[in-house]
BAFI-3210 file (N, C-alpha, C; in Angstrom, 3 decimals, decimal comma, padded with zeros to 6 digits):
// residues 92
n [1|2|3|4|5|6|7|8|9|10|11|12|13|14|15|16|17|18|19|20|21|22|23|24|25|26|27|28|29|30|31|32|33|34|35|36|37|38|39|40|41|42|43|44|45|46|47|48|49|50|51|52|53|54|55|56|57|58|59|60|61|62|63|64|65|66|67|68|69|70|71|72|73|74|75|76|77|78|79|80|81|82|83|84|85|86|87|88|89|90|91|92]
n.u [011,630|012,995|012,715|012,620|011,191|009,057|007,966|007,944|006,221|003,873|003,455|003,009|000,639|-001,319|-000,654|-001,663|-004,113|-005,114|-004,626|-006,717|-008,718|-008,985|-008,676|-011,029|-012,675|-015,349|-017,603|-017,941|-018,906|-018,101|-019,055|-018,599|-017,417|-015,674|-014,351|-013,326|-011,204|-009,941|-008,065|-006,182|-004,974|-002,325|-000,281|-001,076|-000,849|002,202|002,995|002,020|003,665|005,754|005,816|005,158|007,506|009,701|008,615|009,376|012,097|012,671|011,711|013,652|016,004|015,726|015,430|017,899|020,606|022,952|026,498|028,598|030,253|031,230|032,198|034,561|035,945|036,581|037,935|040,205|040,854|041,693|043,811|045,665|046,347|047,432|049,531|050,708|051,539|052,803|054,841|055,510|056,911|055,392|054,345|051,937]
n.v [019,477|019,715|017,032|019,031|021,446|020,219|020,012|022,459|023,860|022,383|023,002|025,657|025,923|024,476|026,279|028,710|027,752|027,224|029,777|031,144|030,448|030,533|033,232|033,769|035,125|037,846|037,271|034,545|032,057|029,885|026,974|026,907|024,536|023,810|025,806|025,518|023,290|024,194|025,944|025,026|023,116|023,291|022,578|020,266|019,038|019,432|017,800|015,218|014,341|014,480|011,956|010,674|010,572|009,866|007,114|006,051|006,518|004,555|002,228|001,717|001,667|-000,553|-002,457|-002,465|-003,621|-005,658|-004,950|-007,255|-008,098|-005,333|-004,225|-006,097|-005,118|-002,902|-002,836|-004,027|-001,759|-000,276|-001,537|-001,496|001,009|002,201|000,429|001,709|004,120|003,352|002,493|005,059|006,185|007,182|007,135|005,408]
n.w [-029,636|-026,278|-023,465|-021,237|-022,466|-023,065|-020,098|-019,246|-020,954|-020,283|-017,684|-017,825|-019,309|-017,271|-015,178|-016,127|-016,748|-013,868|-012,597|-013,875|-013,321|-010,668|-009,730|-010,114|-012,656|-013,224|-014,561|-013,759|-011,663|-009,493|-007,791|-003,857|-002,757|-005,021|-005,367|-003,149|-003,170|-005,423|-004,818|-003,479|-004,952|-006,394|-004,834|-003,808|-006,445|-006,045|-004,474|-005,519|-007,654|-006,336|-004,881|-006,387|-007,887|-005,912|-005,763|-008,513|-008,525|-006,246|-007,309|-009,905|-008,018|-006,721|-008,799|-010,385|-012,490|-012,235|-014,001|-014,255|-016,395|-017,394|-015,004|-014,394|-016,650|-015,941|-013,801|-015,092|-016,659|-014,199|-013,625|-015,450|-015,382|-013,451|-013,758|-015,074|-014,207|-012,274|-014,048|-014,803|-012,558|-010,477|-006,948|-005,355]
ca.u [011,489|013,617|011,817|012,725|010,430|007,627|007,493|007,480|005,109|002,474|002,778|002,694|-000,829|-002,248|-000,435|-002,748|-005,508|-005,352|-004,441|-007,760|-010,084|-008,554|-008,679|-012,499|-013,386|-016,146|-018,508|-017,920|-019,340|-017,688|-019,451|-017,420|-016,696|-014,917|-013,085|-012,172|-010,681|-009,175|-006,858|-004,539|-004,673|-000,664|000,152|-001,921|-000,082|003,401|002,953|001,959|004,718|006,875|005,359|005,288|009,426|010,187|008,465|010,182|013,555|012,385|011,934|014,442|017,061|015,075|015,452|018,764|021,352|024,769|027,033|029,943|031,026|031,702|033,191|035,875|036,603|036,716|038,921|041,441|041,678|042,745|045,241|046,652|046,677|048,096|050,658|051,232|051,679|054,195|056,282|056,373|057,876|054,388|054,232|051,008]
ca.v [020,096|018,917|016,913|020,508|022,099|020,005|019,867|023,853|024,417|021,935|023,518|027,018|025,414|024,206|027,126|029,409|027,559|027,180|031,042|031,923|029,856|030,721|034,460|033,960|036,583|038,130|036,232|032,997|031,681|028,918|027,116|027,099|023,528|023,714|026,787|025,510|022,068|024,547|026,745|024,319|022,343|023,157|022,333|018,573|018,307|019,299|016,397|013,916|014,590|014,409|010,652|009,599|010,969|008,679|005,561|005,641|006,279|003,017|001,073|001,751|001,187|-001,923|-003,229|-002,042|-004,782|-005,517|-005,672|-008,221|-007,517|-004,057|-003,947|-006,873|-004,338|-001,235|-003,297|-003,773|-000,537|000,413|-002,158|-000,889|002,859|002,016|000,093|002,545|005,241|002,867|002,670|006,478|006,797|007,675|006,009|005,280]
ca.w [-028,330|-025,645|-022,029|-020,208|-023,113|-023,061|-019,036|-019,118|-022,056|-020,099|-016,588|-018,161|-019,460|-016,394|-014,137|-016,565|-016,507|-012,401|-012,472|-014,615|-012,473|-009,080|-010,021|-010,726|-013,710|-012,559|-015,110|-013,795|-010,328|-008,924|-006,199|-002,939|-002,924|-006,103|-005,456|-001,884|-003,616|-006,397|-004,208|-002,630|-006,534|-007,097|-003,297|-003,851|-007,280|-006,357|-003,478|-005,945|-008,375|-005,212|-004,548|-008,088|-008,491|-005,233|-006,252|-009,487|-008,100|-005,610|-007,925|-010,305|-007,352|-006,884|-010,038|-010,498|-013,099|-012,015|-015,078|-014,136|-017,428|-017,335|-013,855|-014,661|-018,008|-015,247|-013,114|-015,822|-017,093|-013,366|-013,335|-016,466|-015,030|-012,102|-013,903|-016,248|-013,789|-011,382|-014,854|-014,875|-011,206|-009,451|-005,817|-004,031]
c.u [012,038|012,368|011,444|011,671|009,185|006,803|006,953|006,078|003,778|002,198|002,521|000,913|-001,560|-002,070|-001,616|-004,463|-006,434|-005,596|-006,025|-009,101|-009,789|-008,941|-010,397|-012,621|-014,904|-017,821|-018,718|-018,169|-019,024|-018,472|-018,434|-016,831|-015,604|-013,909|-012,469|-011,334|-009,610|-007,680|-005,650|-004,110|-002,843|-000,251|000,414|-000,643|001,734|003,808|003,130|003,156|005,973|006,976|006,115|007,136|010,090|009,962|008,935|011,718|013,620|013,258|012,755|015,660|017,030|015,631|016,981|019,705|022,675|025,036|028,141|031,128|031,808|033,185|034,461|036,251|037,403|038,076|040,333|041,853|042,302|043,830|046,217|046,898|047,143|049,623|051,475|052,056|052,974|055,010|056,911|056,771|056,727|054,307|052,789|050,612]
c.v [019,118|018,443|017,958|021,139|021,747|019,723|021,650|023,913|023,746|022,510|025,006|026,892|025,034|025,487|028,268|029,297|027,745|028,813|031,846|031,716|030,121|032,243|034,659|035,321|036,740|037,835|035,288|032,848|030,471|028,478|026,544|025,813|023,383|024,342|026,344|024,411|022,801|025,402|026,233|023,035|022,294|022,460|020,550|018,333|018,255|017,904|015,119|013,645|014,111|012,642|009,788|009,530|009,602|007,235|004,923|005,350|005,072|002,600|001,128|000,992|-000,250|-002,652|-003,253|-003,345|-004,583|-005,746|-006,440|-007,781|-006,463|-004,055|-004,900|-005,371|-002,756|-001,749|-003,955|-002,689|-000,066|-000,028|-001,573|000,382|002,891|001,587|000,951|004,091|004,843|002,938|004,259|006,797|007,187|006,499|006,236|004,388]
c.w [-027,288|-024,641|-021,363|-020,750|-022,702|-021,467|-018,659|-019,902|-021,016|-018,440|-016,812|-018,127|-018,168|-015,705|-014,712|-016,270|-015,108|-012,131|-013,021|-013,858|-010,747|-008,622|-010,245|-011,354|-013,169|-013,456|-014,869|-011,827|-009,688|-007,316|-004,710|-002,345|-003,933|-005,647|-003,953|-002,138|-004,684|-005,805|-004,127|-004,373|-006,594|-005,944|-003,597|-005,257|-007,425|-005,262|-004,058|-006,966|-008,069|-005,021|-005,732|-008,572|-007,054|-005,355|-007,581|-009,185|-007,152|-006,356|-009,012|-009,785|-007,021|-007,525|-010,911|-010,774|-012,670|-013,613|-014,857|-015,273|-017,330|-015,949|-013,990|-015,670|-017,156|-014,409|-013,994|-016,276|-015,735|-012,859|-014,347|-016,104|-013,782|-012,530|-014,690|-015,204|-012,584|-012,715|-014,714|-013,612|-010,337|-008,388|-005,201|-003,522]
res [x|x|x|x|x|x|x|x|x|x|x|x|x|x|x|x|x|x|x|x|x|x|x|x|x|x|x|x|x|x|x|x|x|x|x|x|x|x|x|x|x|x|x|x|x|x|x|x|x|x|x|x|x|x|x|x|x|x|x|x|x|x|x|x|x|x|x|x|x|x|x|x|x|x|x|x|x|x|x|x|x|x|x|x|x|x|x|x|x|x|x|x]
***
């Protein structure tokens, strides 16, 4: 199961669960603290989601490795495609 799978399959699960208890069945009595903390539940968790996705991307950028390596290797292949492309008659 791909990431995409297992992020659906588990908000299907809570969105149900939120959906079953929000909907109060008419067996079940929630007292009105609960249910006034339960309403805005997706609101609160698409916020924190929101938080938790920016402080990763932070610190990621944060933490973020130059490779020297690489970029010398990047900066020869565009000398060679440059040169390759002045042999074939291209001007820029």
């Amino acid at each position: 199961m791909t990431k995409l799978g297992q992020w659906l399959c588990g908000l299907a699960l809570l969105g149900s669960a939120w959906a079953a208890l929000a909907l109060a069945p008419p067996g079940l009595r929630l007292p009105a603290p609960y249910r006034d903390a339960l309403l805005p539940l997706p609101v609160y968790l698409l916020v924190a989601f929101g938080c938790y996705s920016l402080a990763t991307v932070g610190y990621r950028l944060a933490t973020f490795n130059d490779c020297e390596e690489a970029a010398a290797e990047l900066r020869e292949h565009i000398s060679a495609a440059r040169a390759d492309l002045r042999r074939r008659g291209l001007r820029f």
